[in-house]
MARDOFI-630262 format. One line per field, with one value per residue: chain; z, y, x of N, C-alpha, C, O in turn; residue in three letters. Coordinates in steps of 0.02 Angstrom, whole numbers, m for minus. Atoms other than C-alpha are relative to their C-alpha. Example, Ala and Ser with C-alpha at 12.3 -4.5 7.8 and 13.67 -1.06 7.14 Angstrom:
BEGIN
unit	c(A / A)
n_Z	c(0 / m3)
n_Y	c(m59 / m59)
n_X	c(45 / m42)
ca_Z	c(390 / 357)
ca_Y	c(m225 / m53)
ca_X	c(615 / 684)
c_Z	c(0 / 37)
c_Y	c(60 / 55)
c_X	c(45 / m39)
o_Z	c(33 / 45)
o_Y	c(59 / 110)
o_X	c(97 / m14)
code	c(ALA / SER)
END
This chain:
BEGIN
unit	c(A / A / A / A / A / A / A / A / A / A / A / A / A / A / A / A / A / A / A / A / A / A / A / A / A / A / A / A / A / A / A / A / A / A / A / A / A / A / A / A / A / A / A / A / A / A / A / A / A / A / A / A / A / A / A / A / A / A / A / A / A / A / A / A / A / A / A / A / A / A / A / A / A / A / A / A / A / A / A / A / A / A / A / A / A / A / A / A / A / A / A / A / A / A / A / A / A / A / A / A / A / A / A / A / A / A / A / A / A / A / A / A / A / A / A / A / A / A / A / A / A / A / A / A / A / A / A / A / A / A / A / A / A / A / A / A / A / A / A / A / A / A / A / A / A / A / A / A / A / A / A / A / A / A / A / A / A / A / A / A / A / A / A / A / A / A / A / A / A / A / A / A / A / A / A / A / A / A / A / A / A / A / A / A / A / A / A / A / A / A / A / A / A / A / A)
n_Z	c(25 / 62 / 75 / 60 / 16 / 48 / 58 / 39 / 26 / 57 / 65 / 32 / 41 / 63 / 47 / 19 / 49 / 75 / 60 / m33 / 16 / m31 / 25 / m42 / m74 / m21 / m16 / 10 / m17 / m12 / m43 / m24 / m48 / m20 / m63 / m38 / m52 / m49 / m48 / m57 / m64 / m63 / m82 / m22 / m100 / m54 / 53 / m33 / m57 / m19 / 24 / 61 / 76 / 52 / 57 / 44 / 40 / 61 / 35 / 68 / 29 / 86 / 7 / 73 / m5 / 25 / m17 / 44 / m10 / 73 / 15 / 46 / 25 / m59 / 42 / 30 / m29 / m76 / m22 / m81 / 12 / m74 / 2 / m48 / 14 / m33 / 32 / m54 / 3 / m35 / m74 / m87 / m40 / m34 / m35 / m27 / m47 / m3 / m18 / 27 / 70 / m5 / 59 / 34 / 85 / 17 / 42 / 51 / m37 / 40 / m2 / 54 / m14 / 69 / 27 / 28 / 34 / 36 / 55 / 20 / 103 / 31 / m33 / m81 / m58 / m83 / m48 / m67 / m2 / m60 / m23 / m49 / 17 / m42 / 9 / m53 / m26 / m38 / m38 / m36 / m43 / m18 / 49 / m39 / 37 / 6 / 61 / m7 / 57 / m43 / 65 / m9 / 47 / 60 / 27 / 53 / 51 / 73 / 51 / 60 / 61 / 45 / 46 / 40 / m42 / m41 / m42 / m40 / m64 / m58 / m62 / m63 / m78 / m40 / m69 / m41 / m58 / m43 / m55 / m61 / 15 / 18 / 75 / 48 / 47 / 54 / 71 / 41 / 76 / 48 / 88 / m10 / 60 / m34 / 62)
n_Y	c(67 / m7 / m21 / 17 / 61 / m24 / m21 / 68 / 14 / m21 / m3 / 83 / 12 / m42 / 64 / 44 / m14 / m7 / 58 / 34 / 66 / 44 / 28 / 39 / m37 / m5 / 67 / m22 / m21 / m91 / m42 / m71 / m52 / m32 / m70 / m35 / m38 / 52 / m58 / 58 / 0 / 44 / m28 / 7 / m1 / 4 / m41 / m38 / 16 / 68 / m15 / m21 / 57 / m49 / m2 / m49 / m37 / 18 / m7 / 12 / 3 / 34 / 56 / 34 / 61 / 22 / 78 / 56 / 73 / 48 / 0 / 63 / 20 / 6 / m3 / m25 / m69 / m12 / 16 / m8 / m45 / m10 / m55 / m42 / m66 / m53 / m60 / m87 / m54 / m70 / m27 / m11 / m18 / m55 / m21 / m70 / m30 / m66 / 29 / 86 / 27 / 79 / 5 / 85 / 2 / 55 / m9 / 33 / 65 / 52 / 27 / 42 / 5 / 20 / m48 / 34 / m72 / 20 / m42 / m41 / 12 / 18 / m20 / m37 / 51 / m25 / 54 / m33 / 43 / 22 / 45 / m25 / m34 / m23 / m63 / m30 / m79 / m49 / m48 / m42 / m18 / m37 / 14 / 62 / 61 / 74 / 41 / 96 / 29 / 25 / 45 / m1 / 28 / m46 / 4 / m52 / m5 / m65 / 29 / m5 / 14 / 10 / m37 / 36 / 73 / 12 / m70 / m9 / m61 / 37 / m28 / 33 / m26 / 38 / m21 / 44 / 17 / 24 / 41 / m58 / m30 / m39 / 15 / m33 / 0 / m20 / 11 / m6 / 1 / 49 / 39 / 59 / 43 / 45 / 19)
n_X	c(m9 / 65 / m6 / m79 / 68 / 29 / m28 / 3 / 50 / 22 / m29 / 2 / 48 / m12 / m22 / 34 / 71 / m45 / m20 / 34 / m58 / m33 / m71 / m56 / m11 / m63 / m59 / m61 / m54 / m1 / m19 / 25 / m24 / 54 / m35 / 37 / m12 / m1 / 47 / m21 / 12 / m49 / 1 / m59 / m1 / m82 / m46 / m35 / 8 / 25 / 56 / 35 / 26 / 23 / 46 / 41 / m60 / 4 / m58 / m4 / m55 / m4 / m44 / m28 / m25 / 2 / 26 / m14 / 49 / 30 / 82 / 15 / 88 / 44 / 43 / 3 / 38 / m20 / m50 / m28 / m65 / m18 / m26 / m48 / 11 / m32 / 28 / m13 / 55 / m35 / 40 / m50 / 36 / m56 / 30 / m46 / 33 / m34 / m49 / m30 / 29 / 1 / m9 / m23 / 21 / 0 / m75 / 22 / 45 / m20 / 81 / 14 / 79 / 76 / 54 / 40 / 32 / 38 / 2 / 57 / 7 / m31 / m55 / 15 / 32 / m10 / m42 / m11 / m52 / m49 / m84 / m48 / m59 / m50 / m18 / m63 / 6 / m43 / 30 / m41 / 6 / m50 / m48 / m40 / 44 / m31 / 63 / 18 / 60 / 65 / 4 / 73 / 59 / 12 / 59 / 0 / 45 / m4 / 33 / m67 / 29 / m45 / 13 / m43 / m2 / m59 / 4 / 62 / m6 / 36 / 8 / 24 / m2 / m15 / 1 / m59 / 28 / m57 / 1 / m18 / 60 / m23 / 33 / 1 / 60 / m48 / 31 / m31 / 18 / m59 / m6 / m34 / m12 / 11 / m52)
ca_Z	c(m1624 / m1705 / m1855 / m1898 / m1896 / m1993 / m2128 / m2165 / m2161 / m2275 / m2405 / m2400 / m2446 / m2588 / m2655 / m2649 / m2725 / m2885 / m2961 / m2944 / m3027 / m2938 / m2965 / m2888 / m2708 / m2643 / m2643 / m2644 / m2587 / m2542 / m2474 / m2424 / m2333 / m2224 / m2127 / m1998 / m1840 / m1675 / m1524 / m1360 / m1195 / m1026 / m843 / m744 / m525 / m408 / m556 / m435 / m279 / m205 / m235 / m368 / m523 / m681 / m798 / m969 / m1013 / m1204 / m1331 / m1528 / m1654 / m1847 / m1871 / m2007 / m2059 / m2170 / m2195 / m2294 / m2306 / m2405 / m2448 / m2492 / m2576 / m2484 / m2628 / m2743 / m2645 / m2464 / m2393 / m2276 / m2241 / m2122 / m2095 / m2023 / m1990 / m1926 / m1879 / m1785 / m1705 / m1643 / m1520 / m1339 / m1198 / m1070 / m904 / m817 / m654 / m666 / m553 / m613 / m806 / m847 / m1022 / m1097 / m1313 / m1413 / m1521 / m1623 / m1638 / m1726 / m1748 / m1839 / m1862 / m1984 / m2073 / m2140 / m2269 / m2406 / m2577 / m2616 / m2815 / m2936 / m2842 / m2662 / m2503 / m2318 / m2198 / m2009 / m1936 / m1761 / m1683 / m1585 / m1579 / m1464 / m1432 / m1356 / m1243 / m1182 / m1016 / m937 / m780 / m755 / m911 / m809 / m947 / m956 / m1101 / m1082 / m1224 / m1185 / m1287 / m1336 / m1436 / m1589 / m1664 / m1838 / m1989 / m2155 / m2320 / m2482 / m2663 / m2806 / m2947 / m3081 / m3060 / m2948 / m2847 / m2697 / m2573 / m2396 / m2260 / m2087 / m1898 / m1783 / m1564 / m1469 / m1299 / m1186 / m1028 / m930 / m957 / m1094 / m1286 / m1434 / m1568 / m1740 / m1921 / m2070 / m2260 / m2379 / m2531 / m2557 / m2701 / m2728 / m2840)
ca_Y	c(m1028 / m1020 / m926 / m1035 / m1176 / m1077 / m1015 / m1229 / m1250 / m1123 / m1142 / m1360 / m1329 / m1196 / m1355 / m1473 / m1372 / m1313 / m1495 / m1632 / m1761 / m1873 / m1908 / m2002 / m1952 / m1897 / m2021 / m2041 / m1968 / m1741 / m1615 / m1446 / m1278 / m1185 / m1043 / m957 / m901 / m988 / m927 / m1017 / m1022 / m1040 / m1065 / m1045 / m1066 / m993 / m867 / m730 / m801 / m965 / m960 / m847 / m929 / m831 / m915 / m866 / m803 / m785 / m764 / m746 / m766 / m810 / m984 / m1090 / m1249 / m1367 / m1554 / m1716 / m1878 / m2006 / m2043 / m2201 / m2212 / m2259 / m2340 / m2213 / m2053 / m2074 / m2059 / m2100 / m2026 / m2015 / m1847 / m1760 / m1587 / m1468 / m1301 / m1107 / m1008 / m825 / m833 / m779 / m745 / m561 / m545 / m370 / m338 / m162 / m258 / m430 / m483 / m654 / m709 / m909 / m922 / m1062 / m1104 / m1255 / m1413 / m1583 / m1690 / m1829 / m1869 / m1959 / m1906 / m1978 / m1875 / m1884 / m1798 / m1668 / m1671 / m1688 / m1589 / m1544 / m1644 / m1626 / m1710 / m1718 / m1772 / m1857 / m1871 / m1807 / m1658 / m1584 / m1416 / m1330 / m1166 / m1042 / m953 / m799 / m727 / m558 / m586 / m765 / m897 / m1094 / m1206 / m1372 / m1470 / m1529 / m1661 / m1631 / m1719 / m1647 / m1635 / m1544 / m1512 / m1444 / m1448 / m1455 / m1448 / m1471 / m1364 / m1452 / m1627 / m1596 / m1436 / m1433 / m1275 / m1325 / m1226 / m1307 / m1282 / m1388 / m1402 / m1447 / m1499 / m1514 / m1589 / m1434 / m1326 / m1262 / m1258 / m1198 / m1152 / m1125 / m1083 / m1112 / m1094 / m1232 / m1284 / m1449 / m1548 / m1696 / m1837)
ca_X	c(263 / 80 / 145 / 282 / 136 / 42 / 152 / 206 / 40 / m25 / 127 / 92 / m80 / m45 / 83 / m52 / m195 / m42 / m5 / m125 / m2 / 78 / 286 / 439 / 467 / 624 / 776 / 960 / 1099 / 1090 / 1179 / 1151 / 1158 / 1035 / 1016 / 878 / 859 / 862 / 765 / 828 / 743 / 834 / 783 / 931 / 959 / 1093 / 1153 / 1203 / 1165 / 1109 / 922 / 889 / 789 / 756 / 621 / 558 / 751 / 756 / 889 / 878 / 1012 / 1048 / 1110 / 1201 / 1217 / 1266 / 1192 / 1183 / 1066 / 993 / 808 / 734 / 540 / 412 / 293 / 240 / 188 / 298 / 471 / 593 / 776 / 896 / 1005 / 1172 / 1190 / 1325 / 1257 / 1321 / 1233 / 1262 / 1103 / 1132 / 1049 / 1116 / 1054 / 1118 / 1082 / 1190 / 1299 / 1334 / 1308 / 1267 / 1288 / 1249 / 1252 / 1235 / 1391 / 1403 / 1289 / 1317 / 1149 / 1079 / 876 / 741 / 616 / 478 / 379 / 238 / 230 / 84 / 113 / 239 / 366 / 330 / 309 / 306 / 395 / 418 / 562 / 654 / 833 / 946 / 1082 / 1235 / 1256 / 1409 / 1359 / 1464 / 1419 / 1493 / 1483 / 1569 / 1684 / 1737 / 1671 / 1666 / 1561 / 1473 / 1384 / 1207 / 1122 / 933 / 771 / 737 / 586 / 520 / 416 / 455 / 392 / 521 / 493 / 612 / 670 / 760 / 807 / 946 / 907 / 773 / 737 / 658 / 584 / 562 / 549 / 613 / 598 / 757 / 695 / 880 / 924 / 968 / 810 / 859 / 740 / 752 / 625 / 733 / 647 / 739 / 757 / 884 / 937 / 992 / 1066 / 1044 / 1160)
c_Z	c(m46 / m65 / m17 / m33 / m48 / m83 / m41 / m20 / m57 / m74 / m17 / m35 / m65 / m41 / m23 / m37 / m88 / m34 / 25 / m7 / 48 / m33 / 60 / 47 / 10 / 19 / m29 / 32 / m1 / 23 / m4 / 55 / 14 / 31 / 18 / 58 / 54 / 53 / 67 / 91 / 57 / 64 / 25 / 91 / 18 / m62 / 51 / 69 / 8 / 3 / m36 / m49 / m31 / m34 / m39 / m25 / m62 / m42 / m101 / m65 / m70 / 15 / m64 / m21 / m75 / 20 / m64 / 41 / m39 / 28 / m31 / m22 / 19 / m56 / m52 / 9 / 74 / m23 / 42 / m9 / 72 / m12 / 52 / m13 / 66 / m3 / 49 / m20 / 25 / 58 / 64 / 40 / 57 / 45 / 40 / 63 / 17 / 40 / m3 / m83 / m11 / m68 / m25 / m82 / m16 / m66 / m54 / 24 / m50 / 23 / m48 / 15 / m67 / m12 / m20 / m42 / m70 / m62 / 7 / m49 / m15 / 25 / 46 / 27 / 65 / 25 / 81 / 27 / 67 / 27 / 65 / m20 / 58 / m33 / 50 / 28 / 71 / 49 / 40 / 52 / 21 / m39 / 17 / m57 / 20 / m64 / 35 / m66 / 30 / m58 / m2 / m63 / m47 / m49 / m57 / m37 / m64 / m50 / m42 / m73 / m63 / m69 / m38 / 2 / 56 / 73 / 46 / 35 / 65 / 43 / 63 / 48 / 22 / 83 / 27 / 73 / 38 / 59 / 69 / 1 / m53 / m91 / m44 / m66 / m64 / m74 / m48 / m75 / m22 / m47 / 10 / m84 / 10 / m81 / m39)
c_Y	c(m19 / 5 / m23 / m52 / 4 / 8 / m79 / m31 / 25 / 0 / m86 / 20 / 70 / m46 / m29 / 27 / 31 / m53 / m39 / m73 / m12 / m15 / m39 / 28 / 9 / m58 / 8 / 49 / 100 / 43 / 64 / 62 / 17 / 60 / 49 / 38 / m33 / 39 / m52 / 34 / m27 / 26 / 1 / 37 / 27 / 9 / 68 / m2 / m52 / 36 / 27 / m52 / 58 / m55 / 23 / 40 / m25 / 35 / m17 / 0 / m25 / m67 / m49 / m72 / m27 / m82 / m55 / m68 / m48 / m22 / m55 / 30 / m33 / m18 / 51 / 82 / 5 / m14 / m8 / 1 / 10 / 84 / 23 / 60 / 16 / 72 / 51 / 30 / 51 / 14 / 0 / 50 / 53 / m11 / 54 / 32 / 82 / m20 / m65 / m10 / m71 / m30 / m72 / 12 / m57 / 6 / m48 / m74 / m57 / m41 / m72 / m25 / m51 / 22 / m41 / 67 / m45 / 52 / m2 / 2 / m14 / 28 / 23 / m56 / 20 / m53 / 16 / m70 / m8 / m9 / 36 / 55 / 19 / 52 / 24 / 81 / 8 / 46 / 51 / 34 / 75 / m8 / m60 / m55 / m89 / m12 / m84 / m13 / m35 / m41 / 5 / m41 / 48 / m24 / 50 / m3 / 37 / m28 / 39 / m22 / 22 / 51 / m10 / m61 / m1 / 46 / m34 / 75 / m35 / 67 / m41 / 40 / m57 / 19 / m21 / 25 / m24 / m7 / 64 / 76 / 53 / 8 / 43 / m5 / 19 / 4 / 6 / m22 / m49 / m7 / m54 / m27 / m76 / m67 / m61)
c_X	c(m58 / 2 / 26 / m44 / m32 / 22 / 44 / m57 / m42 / 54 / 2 / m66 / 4 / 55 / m71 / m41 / 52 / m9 / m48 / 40 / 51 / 87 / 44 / 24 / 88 / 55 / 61 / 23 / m20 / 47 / m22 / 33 / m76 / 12 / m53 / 15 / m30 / m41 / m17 / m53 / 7 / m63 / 51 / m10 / 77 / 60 / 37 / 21 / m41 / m61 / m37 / m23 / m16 / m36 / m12 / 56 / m9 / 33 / m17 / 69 / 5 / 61 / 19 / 11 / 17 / m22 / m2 / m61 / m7 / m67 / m17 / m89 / m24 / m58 / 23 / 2 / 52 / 78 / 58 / 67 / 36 / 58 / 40 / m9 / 49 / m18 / 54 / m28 / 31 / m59 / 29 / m60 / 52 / m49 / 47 / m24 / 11 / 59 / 53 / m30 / 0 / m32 / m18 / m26 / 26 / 69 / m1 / m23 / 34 / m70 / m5 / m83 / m38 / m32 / m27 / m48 / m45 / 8 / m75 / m15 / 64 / 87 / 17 / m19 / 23 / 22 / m5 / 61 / 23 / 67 / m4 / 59 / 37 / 4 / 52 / m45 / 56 / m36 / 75 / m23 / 67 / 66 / 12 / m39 / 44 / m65 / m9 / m29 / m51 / m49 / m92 / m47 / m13 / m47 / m38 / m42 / 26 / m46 / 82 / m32 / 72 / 17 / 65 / 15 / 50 / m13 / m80 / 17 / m64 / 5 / m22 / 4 / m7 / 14 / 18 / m18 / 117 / m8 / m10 / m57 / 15 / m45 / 3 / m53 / 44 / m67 / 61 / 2 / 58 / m2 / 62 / 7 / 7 / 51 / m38)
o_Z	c(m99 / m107 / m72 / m93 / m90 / m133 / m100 / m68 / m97 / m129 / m68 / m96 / m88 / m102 / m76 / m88 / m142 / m86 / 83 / 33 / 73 / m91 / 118 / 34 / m16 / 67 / m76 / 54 / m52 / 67 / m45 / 92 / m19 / 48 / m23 / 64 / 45 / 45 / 78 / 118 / 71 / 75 / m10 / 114 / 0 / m78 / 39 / 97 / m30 / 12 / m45 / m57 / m1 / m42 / m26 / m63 / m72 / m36 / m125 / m47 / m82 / 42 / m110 / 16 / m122 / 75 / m119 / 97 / m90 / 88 / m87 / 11 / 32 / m65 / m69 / m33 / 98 / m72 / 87 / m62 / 129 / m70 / 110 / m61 / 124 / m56 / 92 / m75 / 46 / 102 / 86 / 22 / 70 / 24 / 49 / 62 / 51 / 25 / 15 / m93 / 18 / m74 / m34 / m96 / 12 / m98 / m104 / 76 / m86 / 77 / m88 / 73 / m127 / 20 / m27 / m26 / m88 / m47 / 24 / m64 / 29 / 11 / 47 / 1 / 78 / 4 / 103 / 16 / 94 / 17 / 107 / m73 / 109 / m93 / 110 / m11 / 122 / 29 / 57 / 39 / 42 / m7 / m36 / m40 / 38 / m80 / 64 / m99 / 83 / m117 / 45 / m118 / m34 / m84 / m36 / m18 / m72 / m46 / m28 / m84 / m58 / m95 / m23 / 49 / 85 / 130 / 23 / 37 / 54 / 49 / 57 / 45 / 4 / 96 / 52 / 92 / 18 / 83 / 122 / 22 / m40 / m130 / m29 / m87 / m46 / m81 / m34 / m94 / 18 / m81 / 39 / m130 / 61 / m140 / m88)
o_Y	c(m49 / m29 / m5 / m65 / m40 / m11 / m76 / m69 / m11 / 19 / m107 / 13 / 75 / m38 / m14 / m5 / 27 / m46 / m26 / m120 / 30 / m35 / m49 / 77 / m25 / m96 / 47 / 92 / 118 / 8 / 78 / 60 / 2 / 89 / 93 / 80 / m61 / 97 / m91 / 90 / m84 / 75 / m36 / 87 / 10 / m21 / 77 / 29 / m57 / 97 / 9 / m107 / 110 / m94 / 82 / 86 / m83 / 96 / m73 / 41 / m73 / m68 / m56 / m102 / 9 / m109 / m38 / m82 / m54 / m26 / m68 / 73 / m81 / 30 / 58 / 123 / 62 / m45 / 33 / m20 / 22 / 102 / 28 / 80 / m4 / 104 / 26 / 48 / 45 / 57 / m28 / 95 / 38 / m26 / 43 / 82 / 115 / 8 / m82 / 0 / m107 / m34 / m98 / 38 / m85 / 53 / m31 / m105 / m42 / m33 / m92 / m33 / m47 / 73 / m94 / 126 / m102 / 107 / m48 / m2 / m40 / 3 / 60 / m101 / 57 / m111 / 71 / m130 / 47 / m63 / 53 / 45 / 4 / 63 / 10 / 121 / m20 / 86 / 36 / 54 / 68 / m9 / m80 / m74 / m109 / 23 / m128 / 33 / m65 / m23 / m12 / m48 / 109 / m74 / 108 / m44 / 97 / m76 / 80 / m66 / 72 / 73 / 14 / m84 / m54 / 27 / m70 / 102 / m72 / 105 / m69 / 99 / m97 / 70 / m69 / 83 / m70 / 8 / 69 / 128 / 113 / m9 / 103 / m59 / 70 / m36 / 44 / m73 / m47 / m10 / m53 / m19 / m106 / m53 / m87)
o_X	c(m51 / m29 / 45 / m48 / m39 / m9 / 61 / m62 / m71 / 32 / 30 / m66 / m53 / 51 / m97 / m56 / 22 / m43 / m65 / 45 / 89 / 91 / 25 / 60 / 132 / 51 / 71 / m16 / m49 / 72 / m66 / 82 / m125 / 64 / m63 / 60 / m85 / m62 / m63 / m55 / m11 / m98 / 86 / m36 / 133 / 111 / 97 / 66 / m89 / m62 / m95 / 2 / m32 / 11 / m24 / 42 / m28 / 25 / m27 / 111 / m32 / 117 / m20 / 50 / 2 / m16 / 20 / m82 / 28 / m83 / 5 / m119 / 11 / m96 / 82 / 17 / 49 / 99 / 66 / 89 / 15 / 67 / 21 / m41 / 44 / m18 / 91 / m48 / 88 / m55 / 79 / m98 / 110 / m105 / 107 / m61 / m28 / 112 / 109 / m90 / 42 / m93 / 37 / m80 / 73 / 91 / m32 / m14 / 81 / m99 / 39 / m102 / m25 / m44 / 4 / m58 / m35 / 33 / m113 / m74 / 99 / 141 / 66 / m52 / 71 / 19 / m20 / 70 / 27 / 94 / m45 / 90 / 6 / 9 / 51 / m71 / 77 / m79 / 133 / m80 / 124 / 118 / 35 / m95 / 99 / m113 / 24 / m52 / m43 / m50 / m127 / m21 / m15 / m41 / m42 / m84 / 32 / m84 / 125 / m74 / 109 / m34 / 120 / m18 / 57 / 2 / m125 / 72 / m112 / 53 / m76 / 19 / m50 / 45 / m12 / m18 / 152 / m62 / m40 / m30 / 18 / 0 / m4 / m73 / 74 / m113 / 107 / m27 / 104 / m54 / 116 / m33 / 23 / 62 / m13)
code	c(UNK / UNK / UNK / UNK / UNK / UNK / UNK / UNK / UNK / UNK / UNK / UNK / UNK / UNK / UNK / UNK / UNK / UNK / UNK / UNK / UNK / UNK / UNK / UNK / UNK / UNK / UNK / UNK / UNK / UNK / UNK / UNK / UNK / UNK / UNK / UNK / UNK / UNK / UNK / UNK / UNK / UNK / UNK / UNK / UNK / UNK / UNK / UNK / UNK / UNK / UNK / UNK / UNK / UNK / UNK / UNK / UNK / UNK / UNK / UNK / UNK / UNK / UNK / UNK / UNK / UNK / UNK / UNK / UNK / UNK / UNK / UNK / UNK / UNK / UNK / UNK / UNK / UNK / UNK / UNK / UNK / UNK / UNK / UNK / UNK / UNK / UNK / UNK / UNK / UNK / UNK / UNK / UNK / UNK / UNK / UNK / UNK / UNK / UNK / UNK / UNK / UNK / UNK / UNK / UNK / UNK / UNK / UNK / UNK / UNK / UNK / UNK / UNK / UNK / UNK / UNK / UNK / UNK / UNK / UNK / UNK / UNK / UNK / UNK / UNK / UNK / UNK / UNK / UNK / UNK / UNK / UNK / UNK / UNK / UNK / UNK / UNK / UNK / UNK / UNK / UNK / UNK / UNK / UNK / UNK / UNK / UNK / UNK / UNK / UNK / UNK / UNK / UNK / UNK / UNK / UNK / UNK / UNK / UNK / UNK / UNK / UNK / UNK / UNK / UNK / UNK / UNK / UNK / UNK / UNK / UNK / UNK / UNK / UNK / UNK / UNK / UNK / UNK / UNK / UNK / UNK / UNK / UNK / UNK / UNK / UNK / UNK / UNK / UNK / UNK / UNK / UNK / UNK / UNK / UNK)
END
């Protein structure tokens, strides 16, 4: 989780030290696609038998989304934005005892969050952002499956910078905290247009 820290951190400050000029922050109307890789971690009780616990289960997977917002200006230099987003994922977590298998993957989410964010120069700025999302997971037991959806806090960081007047690309990472012990660490790359 260090390096993801790292690598927004070292590509905001390689924006800021490029342009020193100042321009019109992000606003209006966007949409977009994305698409990383998710990386879920379960505890899970009384999976094969009343009292077992597993901890520290962990599951990776490529995930997709598409999304949409709008952005107001914030002064000269700041901004603030609110944002939907439908994503799928293919992560999934196996546990195999040789006698029992025990399967839960994440399927699809639906979300919505804010952001608040600052410009670095003339065409880059960071942001970090708040909501909420629903995720459907599928668990199996011995081929026998059921799904629930589980609703978690969502919490993030990117940085985004523009290329053309219409076009942006964005990298973030965001940390969905759910009800049922269940989190996810996701990084991901976008391009967004914007009208």
């Amino acid at each position: 989780m260090n390096t993801k820290f790292a690598v927004i951190a070292s590509a905001s400050f390689l924006a800021l030290a490029a342009t020193p000029a100042m321009a019109e922050p992000f606003s209006g109307p966007y949409v977009g696609v994305e698409a990383g890789l998710d990386s879920y971690e379960v505890q899970a009780d009384d999976v094969f038998a009343a009292g077992d616990h597993y901890d520290g289960l962990s599951g990776n997977g490529v995930v997709g989304a598409v999304f949409a917002g709008y952005d107001l200006p914030l002064g000269t230099s700041a901004f603030v934005g609110v944002e939907g987003k439908a994503a799928l994922s293919a992560a999934e977590i196996t546990v195999d005892t040789g006698e029992d298998a025990f399967t839960v993957g994440a399927k699809e989410t639906f979300g919505a969050t804010a952001r608040l964010g600052a410009m670095l120069n003339d065409s880059t700025g960071i942001y970090g952002r708040a909501g909420w999302e629903n995720t459907r997971f599928k668990a199996e037991l011995n081929g026998e499956g059921d799904s629930d959806r589980d609703d978690a806090l969502v919490l993030g960081a990117g940085l985004e910078t523009r290329f053309g007047e219409a076009t942006s690309f964005r990298v973030e990472y965001t940390y969905a905290d759910y009800s049922d012990f269940i989190k996810n660490n996701s990084v991901r790359a976008g391009v967004a247009y914007r009208f």
